[in-house]
C-alpha atoms as a printed R data frame, in Angstrom:
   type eleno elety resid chain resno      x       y       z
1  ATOM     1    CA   UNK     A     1 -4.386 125.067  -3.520
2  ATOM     2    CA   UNK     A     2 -2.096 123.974  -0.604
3  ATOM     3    CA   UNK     A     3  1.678 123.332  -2.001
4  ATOM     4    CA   UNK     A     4  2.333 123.212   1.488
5  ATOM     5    CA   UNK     A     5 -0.129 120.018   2.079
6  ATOM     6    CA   UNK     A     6  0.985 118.836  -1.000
7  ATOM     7    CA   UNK     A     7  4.446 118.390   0.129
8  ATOM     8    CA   UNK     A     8  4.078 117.098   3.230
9  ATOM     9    CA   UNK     A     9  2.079 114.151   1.332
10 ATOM    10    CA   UNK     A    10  4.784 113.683  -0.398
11 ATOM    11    CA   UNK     A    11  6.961 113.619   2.710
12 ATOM    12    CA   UNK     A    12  5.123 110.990   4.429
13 ATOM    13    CA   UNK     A    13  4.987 108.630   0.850
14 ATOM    14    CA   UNK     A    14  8.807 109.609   1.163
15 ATOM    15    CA   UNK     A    15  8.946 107.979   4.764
16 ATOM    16    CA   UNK     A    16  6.471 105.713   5.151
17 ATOM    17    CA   UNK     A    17  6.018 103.865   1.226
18 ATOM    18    CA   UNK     A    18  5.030 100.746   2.160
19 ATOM    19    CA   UNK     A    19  2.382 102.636   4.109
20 ATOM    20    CA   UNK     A    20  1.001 103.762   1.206
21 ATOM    21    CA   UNK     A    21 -0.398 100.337  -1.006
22 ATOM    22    CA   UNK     A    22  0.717  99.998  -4.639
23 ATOM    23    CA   UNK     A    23 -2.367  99.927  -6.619
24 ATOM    24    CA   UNK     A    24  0.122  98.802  -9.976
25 ATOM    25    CA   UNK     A    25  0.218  94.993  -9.409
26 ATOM    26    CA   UNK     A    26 -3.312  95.023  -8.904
27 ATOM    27    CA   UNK     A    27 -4.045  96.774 -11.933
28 ATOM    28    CA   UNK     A    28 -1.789  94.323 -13.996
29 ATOM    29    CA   UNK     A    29 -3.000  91.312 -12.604
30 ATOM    30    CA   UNK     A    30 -6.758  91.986 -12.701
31 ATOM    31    CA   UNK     A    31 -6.760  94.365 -16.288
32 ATOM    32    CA   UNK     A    32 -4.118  92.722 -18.297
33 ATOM    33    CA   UNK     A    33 -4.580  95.362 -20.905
34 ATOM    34    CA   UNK     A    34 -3.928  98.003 -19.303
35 ATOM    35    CA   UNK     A    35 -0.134  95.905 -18.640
């Protein structure tokens, strides 16, 4: 493993979210159940 890698992912979702596309409305609007 890589903590190293790991961390700078998180980094970069720490700078840059919008970057990054939030797969929850998605998931709500087309799979209701899972909401």
């Amino acid at each position: 493993s890589k903590p190293r890698l790991l961390w700078l992912i998180l980094l970069w979702m720490e700078i840059h979210p919008l970057s990054i596309p939030n797969p929850a409305p998605l998931l709500r609007n087309n799979q209701p159940i899972y909401g």
